[in-house]
MILO-667587 format. One line per field, with one value per residue: residue number from 0; x, y, z of N, C-alpha, C, CB in turn; residue in one letter. Coordinates in steps of 0.1 Angstrom, whole numbers. Glycine has a CB too. Example, Ala and Ser with C-alpha at 12.3 -4.5 7.8 and 13.67 -1.06 7.14 Angstrom:
num: [0 | 1]
neast: [132 | 128]
nnorth: [-57 | -22]
nup: [78 | 71]
caeast: [123 | 137]
canorth: [-45 | -11]
caup: [78 | 71]
ceast: [132 | 129]
cnorth: [-33 | 0]
cup: [78 | 79]
cbeast: [113 | 141]
cbnorth: [-45 | -6]
cbup: [90 | 57]
residuo: [A | S]
//
This chain:
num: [0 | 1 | 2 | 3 | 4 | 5 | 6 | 7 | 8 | 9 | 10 | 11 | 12 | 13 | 14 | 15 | 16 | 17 | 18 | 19 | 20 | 21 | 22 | 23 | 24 | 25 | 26 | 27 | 28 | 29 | 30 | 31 | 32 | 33 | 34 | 35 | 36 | 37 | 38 | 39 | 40 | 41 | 42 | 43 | 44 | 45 | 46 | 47 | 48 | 49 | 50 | 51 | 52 | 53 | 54 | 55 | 56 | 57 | 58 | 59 | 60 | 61 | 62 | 63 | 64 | 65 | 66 | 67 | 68 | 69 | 70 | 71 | 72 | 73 | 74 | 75 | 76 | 77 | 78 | 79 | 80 | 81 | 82 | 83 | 84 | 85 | 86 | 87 | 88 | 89 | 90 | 91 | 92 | 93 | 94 | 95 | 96 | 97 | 98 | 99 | 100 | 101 | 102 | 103 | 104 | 105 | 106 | 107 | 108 | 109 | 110 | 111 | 112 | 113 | 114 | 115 | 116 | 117 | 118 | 119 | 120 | 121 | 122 | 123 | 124 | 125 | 126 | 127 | 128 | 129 | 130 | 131 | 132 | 133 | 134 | 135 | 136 | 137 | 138 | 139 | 140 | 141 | 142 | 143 | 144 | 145 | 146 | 147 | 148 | 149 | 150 | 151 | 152 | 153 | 154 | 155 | 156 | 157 | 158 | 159 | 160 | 161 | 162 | 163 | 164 | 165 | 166 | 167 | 168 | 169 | 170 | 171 | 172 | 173 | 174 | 175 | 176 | 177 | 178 | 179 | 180 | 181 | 182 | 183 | 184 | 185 | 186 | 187 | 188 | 189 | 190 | 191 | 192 | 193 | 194 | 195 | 196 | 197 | 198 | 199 | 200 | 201 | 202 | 203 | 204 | 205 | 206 | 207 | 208 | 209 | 210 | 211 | 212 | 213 | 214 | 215 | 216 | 217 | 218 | 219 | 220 | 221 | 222 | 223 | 224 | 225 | 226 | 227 | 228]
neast: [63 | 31 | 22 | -5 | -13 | -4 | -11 | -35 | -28 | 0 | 1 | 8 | -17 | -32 | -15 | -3 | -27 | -33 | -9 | 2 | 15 | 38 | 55 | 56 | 78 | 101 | 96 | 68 | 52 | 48 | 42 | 16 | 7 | 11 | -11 | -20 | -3 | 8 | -1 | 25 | 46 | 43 | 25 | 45 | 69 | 70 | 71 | 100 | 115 | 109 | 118 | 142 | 152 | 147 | 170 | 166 | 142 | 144 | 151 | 133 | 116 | 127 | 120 | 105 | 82 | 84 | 109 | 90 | 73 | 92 | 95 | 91 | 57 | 44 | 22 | 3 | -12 | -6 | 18 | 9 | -5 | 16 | 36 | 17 | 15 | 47 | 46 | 26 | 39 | 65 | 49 | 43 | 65 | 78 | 62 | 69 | 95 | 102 | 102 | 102 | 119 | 113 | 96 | 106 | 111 | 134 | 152 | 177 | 177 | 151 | 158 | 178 | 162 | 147 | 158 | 168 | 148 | 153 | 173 | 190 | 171 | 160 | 137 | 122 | 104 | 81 | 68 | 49 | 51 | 36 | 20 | 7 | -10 | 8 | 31 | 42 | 50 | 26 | 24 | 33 | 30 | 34 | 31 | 36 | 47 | 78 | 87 | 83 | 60 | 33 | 9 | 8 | 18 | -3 | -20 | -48 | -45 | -25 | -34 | -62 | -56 | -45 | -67 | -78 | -67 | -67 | -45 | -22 | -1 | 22 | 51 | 66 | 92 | 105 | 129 | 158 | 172 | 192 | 208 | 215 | 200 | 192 | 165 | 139 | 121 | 95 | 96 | 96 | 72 | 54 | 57 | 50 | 23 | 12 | 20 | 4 | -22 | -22 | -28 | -50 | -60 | -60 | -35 | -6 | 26 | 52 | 80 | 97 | 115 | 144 | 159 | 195 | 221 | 241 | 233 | 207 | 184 | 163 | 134 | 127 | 145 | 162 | 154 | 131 | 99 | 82 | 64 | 48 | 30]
nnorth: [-295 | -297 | -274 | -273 | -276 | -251 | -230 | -205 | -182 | -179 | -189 | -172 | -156 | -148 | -135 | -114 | -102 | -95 | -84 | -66 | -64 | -60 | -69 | -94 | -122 | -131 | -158 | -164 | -141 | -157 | -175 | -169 | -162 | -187 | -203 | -230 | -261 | -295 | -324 | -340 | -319 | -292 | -259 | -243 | -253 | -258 | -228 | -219 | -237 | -227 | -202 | -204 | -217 | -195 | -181 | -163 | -137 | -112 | -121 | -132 | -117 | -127 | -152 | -175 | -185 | -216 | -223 | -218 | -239 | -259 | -265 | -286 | -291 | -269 | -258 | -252 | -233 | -220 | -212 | -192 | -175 | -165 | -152 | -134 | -114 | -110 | -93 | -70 | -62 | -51 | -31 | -12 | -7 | 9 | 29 | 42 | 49 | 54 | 90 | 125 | 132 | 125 | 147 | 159 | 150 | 142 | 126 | 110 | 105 | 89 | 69 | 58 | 47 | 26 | 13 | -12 | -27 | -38 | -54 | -77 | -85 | -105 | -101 | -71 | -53 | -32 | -6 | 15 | 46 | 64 | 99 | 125 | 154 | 172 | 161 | 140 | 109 | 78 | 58 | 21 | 6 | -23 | -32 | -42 | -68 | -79 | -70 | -41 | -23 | -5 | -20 | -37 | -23 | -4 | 25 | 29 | 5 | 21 | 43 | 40 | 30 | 52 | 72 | 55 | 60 | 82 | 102 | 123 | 130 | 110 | 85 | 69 | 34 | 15 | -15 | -15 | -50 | -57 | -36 | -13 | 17 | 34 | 49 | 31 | 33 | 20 | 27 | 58 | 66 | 50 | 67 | 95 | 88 | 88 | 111 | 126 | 117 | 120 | 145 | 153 | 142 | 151 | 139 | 143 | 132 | 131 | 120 | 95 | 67 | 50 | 22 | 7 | -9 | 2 | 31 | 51 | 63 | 93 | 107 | 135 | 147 | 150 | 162 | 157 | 148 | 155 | 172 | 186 | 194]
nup: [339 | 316 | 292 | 289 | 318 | 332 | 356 | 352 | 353 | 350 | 320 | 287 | 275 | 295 | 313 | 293 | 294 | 318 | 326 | 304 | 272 | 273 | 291 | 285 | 274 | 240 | 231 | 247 | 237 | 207 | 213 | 218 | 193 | 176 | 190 | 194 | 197 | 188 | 186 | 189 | 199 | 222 | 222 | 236 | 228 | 205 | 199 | 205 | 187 | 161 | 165 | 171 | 148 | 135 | 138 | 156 | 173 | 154 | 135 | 122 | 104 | 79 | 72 | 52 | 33 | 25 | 45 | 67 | 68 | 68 | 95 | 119 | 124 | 122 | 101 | 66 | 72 | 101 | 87 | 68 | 87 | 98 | 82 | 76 | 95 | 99 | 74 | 80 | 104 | 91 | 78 | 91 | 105 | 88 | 83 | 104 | 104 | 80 | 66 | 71 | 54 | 29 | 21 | 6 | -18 | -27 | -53 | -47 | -21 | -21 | -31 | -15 | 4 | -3 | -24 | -16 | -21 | -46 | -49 | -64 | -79 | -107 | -124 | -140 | -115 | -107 | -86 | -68 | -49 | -30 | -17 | 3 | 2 | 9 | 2 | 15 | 31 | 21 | 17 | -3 | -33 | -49 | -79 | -103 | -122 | -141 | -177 | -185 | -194 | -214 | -215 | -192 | -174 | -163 | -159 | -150 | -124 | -108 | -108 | -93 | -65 | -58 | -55 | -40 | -14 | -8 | -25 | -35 | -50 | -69 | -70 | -95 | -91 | -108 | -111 | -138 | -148 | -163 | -149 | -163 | -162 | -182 | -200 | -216 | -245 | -237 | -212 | -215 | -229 | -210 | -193 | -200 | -204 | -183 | -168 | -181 | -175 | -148 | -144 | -157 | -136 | -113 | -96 | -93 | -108 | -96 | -100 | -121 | -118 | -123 | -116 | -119 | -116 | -91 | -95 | -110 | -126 | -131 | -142 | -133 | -123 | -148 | -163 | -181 | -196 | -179 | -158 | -136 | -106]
caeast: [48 | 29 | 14 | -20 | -16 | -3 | -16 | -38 | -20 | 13 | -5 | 6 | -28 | -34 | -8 | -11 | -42 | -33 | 1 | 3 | 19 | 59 | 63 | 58 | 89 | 96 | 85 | 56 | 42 | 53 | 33 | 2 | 6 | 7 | -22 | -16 | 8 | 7 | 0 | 39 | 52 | 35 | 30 | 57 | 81 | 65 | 74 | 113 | 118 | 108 | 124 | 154 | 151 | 150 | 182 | 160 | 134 | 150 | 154 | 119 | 115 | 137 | 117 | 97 | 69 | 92 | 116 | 84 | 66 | 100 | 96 | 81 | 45 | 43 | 17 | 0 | -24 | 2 | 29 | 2 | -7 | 30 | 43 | 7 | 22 | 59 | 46 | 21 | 48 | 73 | 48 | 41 | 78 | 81 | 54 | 74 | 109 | 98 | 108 | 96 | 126 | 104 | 88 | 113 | 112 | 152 | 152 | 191 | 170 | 143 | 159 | 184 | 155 | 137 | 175 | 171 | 139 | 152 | 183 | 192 | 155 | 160 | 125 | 116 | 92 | 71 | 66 | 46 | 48 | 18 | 23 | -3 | -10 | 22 | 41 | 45 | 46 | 13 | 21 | 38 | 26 | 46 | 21 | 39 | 64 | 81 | 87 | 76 | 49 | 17 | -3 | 16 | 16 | -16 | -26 | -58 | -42 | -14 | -46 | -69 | -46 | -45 | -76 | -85 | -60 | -65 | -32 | -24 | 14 | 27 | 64 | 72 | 101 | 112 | 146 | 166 | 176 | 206 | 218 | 217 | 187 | 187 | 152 | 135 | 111 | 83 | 95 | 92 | 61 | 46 | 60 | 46 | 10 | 10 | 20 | -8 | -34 | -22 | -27 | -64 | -73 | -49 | -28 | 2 | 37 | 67 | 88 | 97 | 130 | 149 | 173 | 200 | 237 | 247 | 232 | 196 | 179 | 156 | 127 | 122 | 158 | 169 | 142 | 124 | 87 | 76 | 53 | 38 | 23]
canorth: [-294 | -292 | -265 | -269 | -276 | -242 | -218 | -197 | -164 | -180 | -185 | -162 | -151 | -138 | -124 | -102 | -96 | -85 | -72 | -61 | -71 | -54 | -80 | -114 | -128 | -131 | -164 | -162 | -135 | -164 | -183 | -167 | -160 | -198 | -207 | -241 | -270 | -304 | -336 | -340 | -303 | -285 | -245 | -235 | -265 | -249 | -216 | -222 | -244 | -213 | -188 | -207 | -220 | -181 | -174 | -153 | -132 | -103 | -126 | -136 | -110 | -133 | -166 | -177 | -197 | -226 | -222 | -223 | -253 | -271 | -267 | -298 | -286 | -257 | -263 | -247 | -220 | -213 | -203 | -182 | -162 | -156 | -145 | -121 | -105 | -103 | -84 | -62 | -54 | -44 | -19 | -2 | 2 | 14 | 43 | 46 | 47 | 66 | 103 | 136 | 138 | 120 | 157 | 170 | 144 | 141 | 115 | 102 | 100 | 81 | 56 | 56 | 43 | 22 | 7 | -26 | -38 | -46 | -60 | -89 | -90 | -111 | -96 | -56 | -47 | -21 | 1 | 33 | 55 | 71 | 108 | 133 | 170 | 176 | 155 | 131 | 92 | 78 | 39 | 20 | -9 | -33 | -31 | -52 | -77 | -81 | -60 | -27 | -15 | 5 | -29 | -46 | -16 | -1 | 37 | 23 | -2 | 28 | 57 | 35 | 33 | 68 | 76 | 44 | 66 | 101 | 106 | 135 | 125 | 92 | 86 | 54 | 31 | 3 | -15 | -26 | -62 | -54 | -25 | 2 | 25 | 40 | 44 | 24 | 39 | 18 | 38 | 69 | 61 | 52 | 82 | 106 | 87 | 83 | 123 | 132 | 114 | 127 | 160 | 152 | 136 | 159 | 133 | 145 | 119 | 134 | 114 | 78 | 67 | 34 | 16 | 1 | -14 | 12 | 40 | 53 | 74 | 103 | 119 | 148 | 156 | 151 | 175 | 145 | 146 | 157 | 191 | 182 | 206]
caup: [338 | 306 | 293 | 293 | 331 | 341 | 362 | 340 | 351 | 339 | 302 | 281 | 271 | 307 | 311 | 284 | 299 | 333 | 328 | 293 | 260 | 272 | 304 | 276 | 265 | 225 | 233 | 251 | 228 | 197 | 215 | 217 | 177 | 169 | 193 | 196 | 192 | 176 | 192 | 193 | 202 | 233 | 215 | 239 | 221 | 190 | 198 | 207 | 179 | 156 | 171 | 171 | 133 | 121 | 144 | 169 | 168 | 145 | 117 | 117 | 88 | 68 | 70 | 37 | 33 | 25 | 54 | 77 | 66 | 73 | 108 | 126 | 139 | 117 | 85 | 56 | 79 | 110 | 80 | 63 | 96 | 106 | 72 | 74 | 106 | 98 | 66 | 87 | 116 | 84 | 70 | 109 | 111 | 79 | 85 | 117 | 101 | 66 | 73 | 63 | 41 | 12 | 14 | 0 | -29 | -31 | -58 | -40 | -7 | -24 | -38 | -9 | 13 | -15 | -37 | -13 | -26 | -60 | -49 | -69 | -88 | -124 | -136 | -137 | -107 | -106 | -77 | -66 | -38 | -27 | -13 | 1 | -10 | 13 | -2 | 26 | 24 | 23 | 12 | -10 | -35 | -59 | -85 | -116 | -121 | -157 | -189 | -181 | -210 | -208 | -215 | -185 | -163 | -167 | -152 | -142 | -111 | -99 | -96 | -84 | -55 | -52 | -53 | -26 | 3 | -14 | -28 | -45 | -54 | -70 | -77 | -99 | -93 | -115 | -119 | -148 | -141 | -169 | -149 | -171 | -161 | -193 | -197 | -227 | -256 | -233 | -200 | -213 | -230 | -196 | -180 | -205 | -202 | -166 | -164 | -186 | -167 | -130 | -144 | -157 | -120 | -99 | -88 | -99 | -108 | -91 | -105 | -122 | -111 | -126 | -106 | -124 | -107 | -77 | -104 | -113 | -142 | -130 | -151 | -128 | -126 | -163 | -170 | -191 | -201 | -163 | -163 | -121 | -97]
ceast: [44 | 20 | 2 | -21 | -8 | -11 | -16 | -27 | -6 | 6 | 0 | -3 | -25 | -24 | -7 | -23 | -40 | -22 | 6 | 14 | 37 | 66 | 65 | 77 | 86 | 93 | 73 | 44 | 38 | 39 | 18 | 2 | 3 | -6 | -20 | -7 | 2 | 5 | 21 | 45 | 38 | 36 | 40 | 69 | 79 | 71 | 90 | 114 | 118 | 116 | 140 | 163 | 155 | 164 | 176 | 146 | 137 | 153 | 140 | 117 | 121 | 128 | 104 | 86 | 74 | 100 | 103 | 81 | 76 | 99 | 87 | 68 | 41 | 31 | 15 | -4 | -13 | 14 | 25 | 2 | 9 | 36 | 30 | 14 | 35 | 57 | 38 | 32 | 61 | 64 | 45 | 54 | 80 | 71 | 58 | 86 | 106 | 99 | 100 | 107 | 122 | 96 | 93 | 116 | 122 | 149 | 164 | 186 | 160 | 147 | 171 | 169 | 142 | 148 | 171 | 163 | 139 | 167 | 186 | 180 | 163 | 149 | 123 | 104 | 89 | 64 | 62 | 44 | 39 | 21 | 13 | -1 | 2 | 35 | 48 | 40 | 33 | 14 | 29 | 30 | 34 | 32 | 21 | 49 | 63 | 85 | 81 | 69 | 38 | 8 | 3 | 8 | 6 | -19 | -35 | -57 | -32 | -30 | -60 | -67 | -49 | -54 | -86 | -80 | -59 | -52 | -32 | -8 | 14 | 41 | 66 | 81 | 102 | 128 | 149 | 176 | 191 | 215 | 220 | 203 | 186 | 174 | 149 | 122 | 98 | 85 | 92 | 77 | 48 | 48 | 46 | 26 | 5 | 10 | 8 | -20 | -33 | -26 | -41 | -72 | -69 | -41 | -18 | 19 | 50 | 79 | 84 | 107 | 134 | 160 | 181 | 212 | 239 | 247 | 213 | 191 | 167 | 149 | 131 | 140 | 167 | 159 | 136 | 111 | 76 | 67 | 44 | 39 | 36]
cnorth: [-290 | -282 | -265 | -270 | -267 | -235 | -214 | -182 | -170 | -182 | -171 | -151 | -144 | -135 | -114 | -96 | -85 | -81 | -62 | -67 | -68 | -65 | -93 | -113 | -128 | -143 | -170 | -151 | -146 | -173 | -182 | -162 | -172 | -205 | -217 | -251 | -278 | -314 | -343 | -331 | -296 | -270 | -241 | -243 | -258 | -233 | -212 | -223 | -231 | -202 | -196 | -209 | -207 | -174 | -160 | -141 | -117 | -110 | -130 | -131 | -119 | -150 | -166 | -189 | -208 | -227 | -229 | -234 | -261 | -272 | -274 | -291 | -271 | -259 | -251 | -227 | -212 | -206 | -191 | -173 | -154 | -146 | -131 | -107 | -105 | -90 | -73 | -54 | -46 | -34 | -9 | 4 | 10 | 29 | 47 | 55 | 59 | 79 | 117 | 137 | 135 | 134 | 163 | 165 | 144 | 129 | 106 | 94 | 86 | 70 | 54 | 43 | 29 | 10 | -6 | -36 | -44 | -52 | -79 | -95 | -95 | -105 | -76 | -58 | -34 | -13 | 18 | 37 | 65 | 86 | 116 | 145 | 176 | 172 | 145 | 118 | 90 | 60 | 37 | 4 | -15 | -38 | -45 | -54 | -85 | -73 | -50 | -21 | -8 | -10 | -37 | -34 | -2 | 9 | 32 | 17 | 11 | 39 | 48 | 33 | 45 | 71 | 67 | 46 | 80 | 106 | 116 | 139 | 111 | 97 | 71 | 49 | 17 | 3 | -21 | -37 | -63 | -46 | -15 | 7 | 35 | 37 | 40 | 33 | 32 | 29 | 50 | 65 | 64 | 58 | 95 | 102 | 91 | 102 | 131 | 128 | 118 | 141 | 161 | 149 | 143 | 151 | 133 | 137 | 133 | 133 | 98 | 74 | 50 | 32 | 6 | -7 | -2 | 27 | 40 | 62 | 79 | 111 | 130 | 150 | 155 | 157 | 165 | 142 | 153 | 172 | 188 | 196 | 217]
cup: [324 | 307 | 294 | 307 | 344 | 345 | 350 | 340 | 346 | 326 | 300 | 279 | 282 | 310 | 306 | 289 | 313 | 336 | 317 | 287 | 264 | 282 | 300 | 269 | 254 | 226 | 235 | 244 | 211 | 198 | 215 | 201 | 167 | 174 | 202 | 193 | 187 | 193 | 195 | 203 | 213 | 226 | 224 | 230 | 210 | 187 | 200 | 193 | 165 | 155 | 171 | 159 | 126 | 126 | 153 | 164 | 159 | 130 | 116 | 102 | 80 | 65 | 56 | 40 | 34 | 38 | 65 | 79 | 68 | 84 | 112 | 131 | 132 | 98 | 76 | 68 | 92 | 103 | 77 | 71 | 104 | 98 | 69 | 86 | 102 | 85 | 74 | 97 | 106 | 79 | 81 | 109 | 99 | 77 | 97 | 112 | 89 | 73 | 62 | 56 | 27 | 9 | 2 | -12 | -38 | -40 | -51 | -30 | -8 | -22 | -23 | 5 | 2 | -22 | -29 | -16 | -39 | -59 | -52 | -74 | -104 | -132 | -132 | -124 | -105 | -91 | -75 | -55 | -38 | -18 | -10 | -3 | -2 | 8 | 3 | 21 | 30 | 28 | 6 | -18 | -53 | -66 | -101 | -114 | -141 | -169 | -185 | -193 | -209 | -207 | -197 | -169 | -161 | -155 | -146 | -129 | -105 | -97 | -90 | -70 | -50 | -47 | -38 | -9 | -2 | -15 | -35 | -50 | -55 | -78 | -83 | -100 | -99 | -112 | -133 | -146 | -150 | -159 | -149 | -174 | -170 | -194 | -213 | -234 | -248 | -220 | -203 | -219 | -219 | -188 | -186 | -204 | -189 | -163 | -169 | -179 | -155 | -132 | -145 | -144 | -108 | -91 | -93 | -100 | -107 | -100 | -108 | -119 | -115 | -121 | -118 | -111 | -103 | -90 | -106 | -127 | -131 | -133 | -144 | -125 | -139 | -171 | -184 | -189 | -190 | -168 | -148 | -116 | -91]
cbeast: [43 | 26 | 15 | -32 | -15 | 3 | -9 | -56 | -18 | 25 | -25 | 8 | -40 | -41 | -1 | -16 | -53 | -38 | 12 | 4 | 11 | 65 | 55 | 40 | 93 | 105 | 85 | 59 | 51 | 69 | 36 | -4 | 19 | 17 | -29 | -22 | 16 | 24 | -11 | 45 | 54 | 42 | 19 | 61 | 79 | 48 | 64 | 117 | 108 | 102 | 116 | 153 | 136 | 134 | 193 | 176 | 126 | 164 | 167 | 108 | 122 | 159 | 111 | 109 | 60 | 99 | 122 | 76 | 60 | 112 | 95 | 88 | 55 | 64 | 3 | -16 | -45 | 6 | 33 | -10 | -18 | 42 | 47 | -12 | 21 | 71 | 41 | 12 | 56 | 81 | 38 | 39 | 92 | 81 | 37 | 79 | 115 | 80 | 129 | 92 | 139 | 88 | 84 | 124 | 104 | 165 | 154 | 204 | 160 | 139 | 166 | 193 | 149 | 133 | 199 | 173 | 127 | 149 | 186 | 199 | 139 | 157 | 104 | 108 | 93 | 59 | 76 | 35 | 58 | 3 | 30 | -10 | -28 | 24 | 49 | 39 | 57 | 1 | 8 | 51 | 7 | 59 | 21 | 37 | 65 | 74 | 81 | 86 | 42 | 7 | -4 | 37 | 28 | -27 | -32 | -63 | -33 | 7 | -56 | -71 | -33 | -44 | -80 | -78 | -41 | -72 | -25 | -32 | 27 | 12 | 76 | 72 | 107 | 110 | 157 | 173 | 164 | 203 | 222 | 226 | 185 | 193 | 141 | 131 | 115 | 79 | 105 | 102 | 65 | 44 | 84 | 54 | 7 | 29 | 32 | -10 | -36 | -4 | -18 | -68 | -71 | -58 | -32 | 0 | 36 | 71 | 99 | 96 | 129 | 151 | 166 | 204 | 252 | 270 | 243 | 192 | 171 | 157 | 110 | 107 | 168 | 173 | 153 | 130 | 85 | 91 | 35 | 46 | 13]
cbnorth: [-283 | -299 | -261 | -279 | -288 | -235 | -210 | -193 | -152 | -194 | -184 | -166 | -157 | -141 | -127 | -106 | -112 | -91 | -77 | -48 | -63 | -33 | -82 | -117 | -140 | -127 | -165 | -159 | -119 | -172 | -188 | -156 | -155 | -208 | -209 | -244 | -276 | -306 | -348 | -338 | -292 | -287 | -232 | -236 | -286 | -246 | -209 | -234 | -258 | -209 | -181 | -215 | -224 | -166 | -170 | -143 | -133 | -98 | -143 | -129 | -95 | -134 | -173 | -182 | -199 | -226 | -207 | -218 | -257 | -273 | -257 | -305 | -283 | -251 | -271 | -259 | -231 | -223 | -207 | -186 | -168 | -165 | -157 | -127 | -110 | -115 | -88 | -68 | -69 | -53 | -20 | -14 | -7 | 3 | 42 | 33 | 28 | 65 | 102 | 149 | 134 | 104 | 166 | 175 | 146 | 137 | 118 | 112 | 112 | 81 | 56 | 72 | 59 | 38 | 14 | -28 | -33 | -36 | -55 | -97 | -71 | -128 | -108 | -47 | -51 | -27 | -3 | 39 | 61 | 57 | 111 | 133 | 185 | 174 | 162 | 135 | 78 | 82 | 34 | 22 | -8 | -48 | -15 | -49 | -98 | -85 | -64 | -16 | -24 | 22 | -43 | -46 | -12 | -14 | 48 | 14 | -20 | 35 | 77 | 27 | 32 | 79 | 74 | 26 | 59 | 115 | 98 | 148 | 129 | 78 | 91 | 49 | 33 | 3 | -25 | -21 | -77 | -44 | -25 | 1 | 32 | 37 | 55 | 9 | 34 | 2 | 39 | 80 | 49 | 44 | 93 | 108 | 75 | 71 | 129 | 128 | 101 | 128 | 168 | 142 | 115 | 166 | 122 | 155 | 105 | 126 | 117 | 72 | 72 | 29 | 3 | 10 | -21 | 4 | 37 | 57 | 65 | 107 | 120 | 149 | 156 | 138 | 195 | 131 | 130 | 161 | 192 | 168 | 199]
cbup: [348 | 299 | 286 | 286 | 334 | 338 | 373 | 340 | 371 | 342 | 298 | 276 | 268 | 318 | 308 | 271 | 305 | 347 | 333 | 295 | 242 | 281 | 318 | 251 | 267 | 213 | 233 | 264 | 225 | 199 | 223 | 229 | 173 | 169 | 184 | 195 | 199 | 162 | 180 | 183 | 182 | 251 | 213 | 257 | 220 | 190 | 208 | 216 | 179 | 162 | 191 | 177 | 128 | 120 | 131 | 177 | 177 | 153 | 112 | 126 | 84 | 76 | 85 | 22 | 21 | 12 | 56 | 78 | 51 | 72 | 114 | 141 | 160 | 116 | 84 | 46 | 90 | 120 | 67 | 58 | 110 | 110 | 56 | 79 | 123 | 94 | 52 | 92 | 129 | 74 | 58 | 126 | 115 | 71 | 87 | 127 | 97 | 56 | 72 | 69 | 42 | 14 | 22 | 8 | -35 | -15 | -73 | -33 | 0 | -34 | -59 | -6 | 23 | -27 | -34 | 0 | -25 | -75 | -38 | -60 | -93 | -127 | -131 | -154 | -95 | -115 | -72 | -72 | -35 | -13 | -19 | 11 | -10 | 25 | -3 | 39 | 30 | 8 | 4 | -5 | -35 | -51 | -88 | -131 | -101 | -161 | -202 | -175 | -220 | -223 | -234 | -191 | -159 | -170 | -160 | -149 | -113 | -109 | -110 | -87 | -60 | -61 | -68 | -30 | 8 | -2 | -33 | -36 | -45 | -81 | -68 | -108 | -84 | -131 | -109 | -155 | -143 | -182 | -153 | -186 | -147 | -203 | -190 | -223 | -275 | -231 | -193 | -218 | -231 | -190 | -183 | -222 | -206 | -157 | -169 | -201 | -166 | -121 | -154 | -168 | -113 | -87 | -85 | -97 | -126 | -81 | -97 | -135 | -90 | -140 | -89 | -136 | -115 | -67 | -117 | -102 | -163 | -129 | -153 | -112 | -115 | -171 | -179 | -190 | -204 | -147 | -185 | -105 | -82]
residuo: [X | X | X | X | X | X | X | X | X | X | X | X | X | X | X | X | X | X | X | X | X | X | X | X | X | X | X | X | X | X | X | X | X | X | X | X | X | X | X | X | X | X | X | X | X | X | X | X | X | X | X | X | X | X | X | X | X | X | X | X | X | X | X | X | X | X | X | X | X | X | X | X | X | X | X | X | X | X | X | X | X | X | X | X | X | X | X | X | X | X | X | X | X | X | X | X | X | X | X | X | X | X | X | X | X | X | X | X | X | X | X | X | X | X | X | X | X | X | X | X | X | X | X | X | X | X | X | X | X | X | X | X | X | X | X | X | X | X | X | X | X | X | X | X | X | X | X | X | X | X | X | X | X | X | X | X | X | X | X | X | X | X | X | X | X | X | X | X | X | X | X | X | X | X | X | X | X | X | X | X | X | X | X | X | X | X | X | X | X | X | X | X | X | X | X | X | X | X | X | X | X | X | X | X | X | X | X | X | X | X | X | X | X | X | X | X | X | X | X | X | X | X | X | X | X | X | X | X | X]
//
């Protein structure tokens, strides 16, 4: 039988409706995410084909814009809204998963829960963690990609941030795509500006923290330029 000529209570949709979102299969929820199919592909054929492509639904996180668009029946706008929800459902778990041990602003811990997002980067990226007046995770946002310099990575885009979820802690992480998290005459630089300005707005910088190869560098524990709350 095709789909459009099921019983509505088998539809997905209603379903969801009248028994709730935990009794859908991961394809029957897939399927109410793409909508519709293709003049070829029925959205259930759509929603298989998918789910089968990323090696089930646990790899989803792993599919790329490119990956999607190869899939028969899959275009520009149904990639766009899937790769919007796999990033949304990663930052839910990740306000799930993130722990009060960031209160305690272990730099090891940090970066222990943080080290995988620059794994195997060619360019420096720029990342700040957002913390409230407890010290607790707020957020996180990947702010610059490239040479790390004050003209590059500019105070103005990291406390605007702050100020846009009332933060009242920010810790900075870069890597070095060399390696060697020695920090550079621009890093400290933009530590010592960045510390001066948290202190003028009360948003005060924890720490900066550079990831090198299975090693980091540490303002706030090499007693380097820091002076926070």
């Amino acid at each position: 039988m095709k789909f459009k000529n099921l019983p509505d209570e088998e539809k997905p949709r209603e379903r969801l409706y009248l028994y709730g979102a935990e009794v859908l299969s991961n394809e029957e929820l897939v399927m109410i995410l793409l909508k519709t199919g293709t003049r070829k592909f029925s959205v259930k054929e759509l929603a298989f084909e998918l789910l089968s492509q990323s090696g089930g639904v646990r790899n989803l996180k792993n599919m790329t814009y490119q990956k999607l668009i190869q899939i028969k029946g899959i275009g520009r706008v149904k990639a766009i809204e899937i790769l919007a929800l796999i990033e949304l459902s990663k930052r839910i778990q990740e306000r799930v998963t993130l722990p009060d041990i960031l209160n305690c602003v272990s730099p090891s811990n940090i970066i222990g829960y943080f080290h995988d997002l620059f794994i195997d980067k060619k360019q420096e990226e720029f990342y700040v963690l957002y913390l409230d007046n407890k010290k607790k995770y707020l957020d996180k946002k990947k702010l610059f990609v490239g040479s790390i310099n004050y003209s590059i990575a500019h105070p103005r885009e990291i406390f605007k941030n702050a100020y846009l979820i009332s933060a009242s802690f920010i810790i900075c992480i870069h890597n070095h795509p060399s390696g060697d998290p020695t920090p550079s005459k621009e890093d400290i630089n933009l530590t010592k500006n960045l510390n001066e300005i948290g202190k003028m707005h009360a948003i005060y910088l924890v720490d900066h923290l550079i990831i090198g190869k299975d090693c980091y560098f540490s303002f706030y524990e090499n007693n380097c330029v820091l002076n926070t709350k």
